[in-house]
C-alpha positions in Angstrom: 259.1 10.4 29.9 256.1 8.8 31.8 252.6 8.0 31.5 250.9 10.7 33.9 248.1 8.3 34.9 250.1 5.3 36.4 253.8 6.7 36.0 254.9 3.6 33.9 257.7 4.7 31.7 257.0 1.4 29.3 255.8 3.4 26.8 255.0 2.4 22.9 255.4 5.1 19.8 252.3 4.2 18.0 251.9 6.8 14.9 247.9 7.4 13.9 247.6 8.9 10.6 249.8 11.9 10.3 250.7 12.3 14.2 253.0 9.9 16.5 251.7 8.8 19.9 252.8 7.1 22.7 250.9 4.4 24.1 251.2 3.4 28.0 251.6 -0.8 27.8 250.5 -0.7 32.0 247.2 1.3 31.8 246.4 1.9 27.8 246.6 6.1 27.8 247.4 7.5 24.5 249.5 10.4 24.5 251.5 13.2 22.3 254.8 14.5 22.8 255.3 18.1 24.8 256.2 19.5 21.7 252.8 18.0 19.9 250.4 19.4 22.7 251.6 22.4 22.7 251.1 22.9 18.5 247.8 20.9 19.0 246.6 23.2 22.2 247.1 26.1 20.0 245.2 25.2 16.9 242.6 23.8 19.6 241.9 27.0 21.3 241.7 29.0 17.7 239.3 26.4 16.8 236.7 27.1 19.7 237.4 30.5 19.4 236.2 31.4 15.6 235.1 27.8 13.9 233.3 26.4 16.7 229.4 25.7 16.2 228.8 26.6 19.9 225.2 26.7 19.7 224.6 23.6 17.6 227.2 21.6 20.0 225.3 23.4 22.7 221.8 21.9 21.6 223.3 18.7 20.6 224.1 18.3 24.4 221.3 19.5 26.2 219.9 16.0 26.8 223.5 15.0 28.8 223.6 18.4 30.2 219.8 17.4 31.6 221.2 14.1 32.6 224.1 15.2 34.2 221.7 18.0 36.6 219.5 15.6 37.2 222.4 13.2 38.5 224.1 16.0 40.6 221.3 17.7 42.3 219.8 14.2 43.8 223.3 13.1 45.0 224.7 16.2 46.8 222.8 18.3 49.8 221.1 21.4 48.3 223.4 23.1 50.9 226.0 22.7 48.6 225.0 23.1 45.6 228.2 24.8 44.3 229.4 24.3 40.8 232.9 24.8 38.8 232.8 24.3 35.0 236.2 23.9 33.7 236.4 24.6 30.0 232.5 26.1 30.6 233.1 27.8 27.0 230.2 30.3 26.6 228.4 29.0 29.3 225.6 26.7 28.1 225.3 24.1 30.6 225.9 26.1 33.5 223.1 28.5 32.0 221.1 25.2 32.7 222.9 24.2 36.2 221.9 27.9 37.2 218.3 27.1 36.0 218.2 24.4 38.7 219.0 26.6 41.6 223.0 25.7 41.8 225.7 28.8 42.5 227.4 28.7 39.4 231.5 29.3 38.0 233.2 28.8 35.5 237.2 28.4 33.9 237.5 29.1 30.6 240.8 29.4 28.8 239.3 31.4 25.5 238.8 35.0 26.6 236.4 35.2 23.9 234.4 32.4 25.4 234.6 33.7 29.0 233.1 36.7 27.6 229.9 35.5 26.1 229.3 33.4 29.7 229.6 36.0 32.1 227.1 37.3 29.6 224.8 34.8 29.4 225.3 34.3 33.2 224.9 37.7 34.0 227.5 37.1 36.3 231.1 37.9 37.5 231.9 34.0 38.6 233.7 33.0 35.1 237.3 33.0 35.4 239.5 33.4 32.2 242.7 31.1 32.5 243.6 28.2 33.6 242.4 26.6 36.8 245.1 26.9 39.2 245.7 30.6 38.4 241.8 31.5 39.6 243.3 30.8 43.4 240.0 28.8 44.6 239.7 28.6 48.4 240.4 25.0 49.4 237.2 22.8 50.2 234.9 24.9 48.2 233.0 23.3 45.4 230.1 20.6 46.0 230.7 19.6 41.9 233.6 20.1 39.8 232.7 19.1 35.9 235.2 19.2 33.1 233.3 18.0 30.1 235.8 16.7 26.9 238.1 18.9 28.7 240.8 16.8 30.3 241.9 15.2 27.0 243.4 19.0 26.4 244.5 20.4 29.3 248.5 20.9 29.9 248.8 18.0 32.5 245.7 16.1 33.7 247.6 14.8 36.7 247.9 18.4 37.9 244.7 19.4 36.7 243.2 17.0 38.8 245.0 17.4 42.0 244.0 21.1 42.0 240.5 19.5 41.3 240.6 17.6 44.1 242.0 20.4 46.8 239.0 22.7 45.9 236.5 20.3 46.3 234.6 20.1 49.2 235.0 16.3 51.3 232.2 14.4 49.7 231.9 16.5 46.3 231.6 14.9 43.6 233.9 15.1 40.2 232.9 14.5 36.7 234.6 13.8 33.9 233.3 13.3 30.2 236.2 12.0 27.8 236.4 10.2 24.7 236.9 6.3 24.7 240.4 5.3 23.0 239.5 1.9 22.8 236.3 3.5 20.2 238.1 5.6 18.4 241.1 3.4 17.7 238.6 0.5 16.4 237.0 3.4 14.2 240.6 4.2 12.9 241.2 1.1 11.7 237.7 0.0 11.0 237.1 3.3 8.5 241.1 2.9 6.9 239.9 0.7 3.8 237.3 2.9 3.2 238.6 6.4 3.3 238.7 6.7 -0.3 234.7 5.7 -0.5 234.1 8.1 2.5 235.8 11.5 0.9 233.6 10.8 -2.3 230.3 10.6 -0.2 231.4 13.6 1.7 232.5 11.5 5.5 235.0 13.4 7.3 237.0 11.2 9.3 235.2 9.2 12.2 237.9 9.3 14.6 239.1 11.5 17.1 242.4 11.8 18.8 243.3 14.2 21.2 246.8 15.3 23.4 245.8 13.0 26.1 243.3 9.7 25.1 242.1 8.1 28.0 240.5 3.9 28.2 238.8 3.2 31.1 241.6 1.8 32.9 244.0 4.5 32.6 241.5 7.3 33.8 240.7 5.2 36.8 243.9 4.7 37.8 244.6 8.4 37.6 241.5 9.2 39.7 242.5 6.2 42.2 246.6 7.1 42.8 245.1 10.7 43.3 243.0 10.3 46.4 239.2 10.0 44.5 236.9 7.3 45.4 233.6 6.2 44.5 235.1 5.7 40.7 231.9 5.3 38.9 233.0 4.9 34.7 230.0 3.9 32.6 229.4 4.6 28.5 228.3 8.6 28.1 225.1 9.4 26.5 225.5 10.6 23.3 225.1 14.1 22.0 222.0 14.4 19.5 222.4 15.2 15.8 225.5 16.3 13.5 226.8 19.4 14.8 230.1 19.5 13.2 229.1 17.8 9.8 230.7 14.9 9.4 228.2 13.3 7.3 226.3 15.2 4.2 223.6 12.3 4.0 220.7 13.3 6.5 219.4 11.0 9.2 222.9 8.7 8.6 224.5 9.8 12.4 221.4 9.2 13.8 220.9 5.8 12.5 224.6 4.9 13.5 224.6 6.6 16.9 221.2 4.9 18.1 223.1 1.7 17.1 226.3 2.1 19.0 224.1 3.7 21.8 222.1 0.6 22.2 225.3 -2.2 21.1 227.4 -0.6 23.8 224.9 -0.9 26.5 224.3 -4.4 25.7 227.9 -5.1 25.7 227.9 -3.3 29.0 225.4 -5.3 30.6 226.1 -8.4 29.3 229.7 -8.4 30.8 228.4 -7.1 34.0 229.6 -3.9 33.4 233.5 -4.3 32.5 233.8 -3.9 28.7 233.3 0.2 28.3 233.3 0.5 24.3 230.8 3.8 23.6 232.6 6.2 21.7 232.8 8.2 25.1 233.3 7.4 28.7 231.4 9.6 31.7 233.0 9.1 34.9 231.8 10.0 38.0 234.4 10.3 41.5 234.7 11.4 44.6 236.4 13.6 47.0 236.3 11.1 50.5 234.3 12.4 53.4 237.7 12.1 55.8 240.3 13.7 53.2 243.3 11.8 53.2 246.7 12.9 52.0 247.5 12.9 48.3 249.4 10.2 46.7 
């Protein structure tokens, strides 16, 4: 067994509450087993399918959806204004991509989810599977997106490289993850207090996934893969509570406007090296003169 982002096989078991990871000691990813994955990929999917709040993630969001469109359409040439939304659930911010004149598609792994965005799209360009079965023409996309995606896919290495064939030279990738190096502090930070938080109603603050990416690990990824341009900075937060973590009103608001501005000061102030938001937006791309895949 390997790390899939730097292919170091000096790997750590590092157990987090009732679940065993391994840690990569070269680049920092966080990682389950085969066997894990494939439990957690199951219960993942069931979860989107029939427990998800889609339209109170959806609104939650809309602000980074808005920053993200704003972002794309002044860096890329209206000419190619193409878009693929992997993991585009029911379609929400590619409803909003459309709404600023981009050609819109989508891959979504949820049948039930694919559904609802060809109907909110009113189109046939959402594919349902996963990406390398939709058979994209190489060179084709101006923007690939894969929003808190690549932390559940089957292999983000391959996920990637098909990412990268389909992308036109000079399209640009991006990536939304959460921050290991966040959640990990949370972990241990919240542990003494667990008892307190069940009797005011706190579900736990941290979030691991099948793959858990630091800065380091995803840039690495993106780098032995062919990207350039690696552009990593502290997400904008989503707005709100959707999932209900807290019962006291107004409390995730208060404590995400303080991490919001206590990362970006930490950001700044090391001159844009110490990435410790709770998620990471990362921005690549596809070189101009397409060299070959490392």
């Amino acid at each position: 067994m390997h790390c899939v982002c730097c292919l170091s096989d000096n790997l750590k078991c590092q157990p987090l509450g009732f679940e065993d990871f391994f840690s990569c000691q070269s680049c920092g990813l966080l990682f389950q087993s085969r066997d894990k994955r494939a439990a957690t990929k199951s219960s993942i999917v069931g979860h989107y399918q029939n427990d998800d709040p889609r339209s109170r993630v959806a609104s939650s969001k809309f602000f980074f959806f808005k920053y993200v469109m704003d972002y794309l359409s002044t860096s890329i040439d209206k000419k190619n204004w193409s878009i693929l939304d992997i993991g585009c659930g029911s379609g929400y911010f590619l409803e909003l991509a459309n709404k600023f004149g981009w050609q819109v598609y989508g891959a979504e792994l949820t049948n039930t989810l694919a559904n609802e965005a060809k109907q909110r799209l009113a189109t046939e360009n959402v594919f349902h599977g996963r990406l390398k079965e939709a058979r994209y023409p190489d060179d084709f996309f101006g923007a690939i997106t894969l929003w808190d995606v690549l932390l559940m896919v089957d292999d983000p290495s391959r996920e990637l490289k098909e990412c990268y064939r389909i992308l036109r030279n000079g399209g640009i990738l991006g990536i939304r993850v959460r921050n290991v190096l966040f959640q990990k502090f949370v972990y241990y930070a919240y542990l003494p207090f667990k008892a307190i938080g069940r009797k005011l109603g706190i579900k736990y603050p941290s979030v691991f996934h099948p793959y858990c990416f630091n800065s380091k690990s995803i840039d690495t990824l993106l780098s032995r893969l062919g990207f350039t341009n690696i552009q990593i900075t502290n997400s904008p937060l989503t707005i709100g509570d959707p999932y209900g973590h807290v019962t006291i009103t107004g409390l995730v608001k208060i404590l995400k406007h303080l991490t919001n501005l206590f990362s970006k000061a930490i950001f700044g102030l090391s001159r844009k090296k110490w990435i410790i938001g709770p998620s990471l937006l990362i921005w690549a791309e596809k070189p101009e003169k397409e060299d070959t895949l490392r």
